[in-house]
C-alpha positions, -999 to +999 in steps of 0.1 A: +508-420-243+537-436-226+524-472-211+541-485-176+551-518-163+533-529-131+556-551-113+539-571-080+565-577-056+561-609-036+547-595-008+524-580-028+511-610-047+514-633-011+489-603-004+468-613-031+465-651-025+463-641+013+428-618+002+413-641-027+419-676+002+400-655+027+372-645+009+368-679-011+362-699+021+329-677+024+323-667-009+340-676-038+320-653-065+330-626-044+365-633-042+365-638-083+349-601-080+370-589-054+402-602-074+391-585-106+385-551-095+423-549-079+439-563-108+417-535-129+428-505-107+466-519-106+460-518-147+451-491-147+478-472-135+501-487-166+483-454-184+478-431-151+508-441-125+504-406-108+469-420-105+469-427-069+473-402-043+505-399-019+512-409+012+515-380+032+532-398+063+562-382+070+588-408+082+576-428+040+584-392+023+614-403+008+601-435-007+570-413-027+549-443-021+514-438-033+481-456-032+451-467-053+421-482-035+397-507-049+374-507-016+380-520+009+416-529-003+445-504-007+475-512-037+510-494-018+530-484-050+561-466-064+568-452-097+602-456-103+614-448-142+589-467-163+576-493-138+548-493-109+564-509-084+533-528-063+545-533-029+513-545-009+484-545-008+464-543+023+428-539+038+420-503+049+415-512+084+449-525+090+476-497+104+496-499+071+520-472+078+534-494+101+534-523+081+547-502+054+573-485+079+583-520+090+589-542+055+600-518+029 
C-alpha cells in the first residue's frame, strides 16, 4: 500500500496554534486531546487520502478539495500526486466555503 505525504501549509498549521491557544486558556488537557485527535485523522489519510469526502460547492470544483472532520474541527485538503496537501483547518461553525473561496 502506497503511503502519502501530508504537507500543512501555513495557514493550516497558524490554524493549529490558533485552536490548541484557544482551548489551552480554558483547558489545557483538552487542548492536548483536541490536538491529538487532528493530528491522528490528518495521519491517517497518508494510507486513505480519498478518505475524506468532497466538497461539493460548486464555485471549489476545480480545486477537488476534500475534508476530514475530527469534531468539531474540519482538515480542508488536496491530493495532489503523492502528497495531501492540508490547507486549513477550521471549526464547523465557521462559513468555510468562503474562507476557502477567499484564501486559496
Amino acid at each position: 500500500m502506497k503511503n502519502y505525504n501530508v504537507e500543512l501549509l501555513p495557514a493550516a498549521d497558524d490554524d493549529l496554534d490558533d485552536i490548541f491557544n484557544y482551548i489551552l486558556l480554558d483547558n489545557p488537557e483538552a487542548a492536548n486531546e483536541i490536538l491529538d485527535r487532528i493530528m491522528t485523522s490528518l495521519k491517517h489519510l497518508e494510507i486513505f487520502p480519498y478518505a475524506g469526502s468532497k466538497i461539493m460547492e460548486e464555485s471549489l470544483n476545480h480545486f477537488e478539495f476534500r475534508m476530514v472532520i475530527s469534531e468539531p474541527y474540519i482538515a480542508f485538503y488536496r491530493v495532489i500526486e503523492n502528497t495531501i496537501y492540508i490547507y486549513r483547518i477550521l471549526h464547523g461553525a465557521r462559513d468555510y466555503i468562503q474562507i476557502l473561496r477567499n484564501k486559496r
